[in-house]
N, C-alpha and C positions, 0 to 999 in steps of 0.2 A: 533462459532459466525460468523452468515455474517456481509459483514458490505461494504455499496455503498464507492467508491474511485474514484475520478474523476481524472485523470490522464494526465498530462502534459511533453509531449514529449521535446525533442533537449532544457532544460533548461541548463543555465550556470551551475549549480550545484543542485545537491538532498538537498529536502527541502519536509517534513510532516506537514502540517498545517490541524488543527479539525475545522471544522465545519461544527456547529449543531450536529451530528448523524456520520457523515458522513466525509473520508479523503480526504484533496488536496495532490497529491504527487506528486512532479516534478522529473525529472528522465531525463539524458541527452544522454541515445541510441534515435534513431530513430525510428518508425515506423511501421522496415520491416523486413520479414525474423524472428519476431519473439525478436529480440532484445530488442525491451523496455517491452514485456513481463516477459521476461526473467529479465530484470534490477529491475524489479517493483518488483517482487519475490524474489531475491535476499536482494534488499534494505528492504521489508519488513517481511525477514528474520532479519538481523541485529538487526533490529530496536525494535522488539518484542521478541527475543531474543528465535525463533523458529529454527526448522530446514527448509531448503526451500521444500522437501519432506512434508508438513504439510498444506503447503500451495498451495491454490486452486484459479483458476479464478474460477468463478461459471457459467457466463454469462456476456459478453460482449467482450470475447476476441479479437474480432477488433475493440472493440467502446474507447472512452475516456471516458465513465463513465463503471464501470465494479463494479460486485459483488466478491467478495471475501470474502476465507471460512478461518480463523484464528481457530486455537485451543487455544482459551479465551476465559473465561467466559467477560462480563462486566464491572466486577470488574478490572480484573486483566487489560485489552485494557484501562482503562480511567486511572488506573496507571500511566502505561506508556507513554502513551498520555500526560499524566497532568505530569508526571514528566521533560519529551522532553520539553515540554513548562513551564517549571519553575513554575508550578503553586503548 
């Protein structure tokens, strides 16, 4: 599944909020050198409960909004999603 991520550098703490289609994820590396790449990957390893190996930028590895390639169907991402968020 792809799925757009708009991504939010140097926050006080990691935070996944849905919406529409689409994730906000705040992540508190920096930048540069690859770091909040690197954090975004990792955190959204945990989070989906992947390996970070599974996961892919697709497109936009220097932008804030970036594609990303998850090994989930829709089902299983709105799960998850909707479980994080109490719903």
């Amino acid at each position: 599944m792809i799925i757009e991520v708009h991504v939010i550098t140097k926050a006080k703490k990691r935070e996944i909020r849905l919406e529409g289609k689409n994730l906000k994820v705040k992540i508190t590396s920096v930048p540069q050198d690859g770091k909040a790449n690197a954090e975004l990957i990792e955190f959204l390893a945990d989070f989906f409960y992947v390996r970070k190996s599974e996961i892919k930028i697709v497109k936009g590895e220097m932008e804030k909004r970036k594609l990303i390639s998850l090994p989930l169907d829709e089902g299983e991402f709105r799960r998850v999603v909707n479980k994080a968020m109490g719903v």
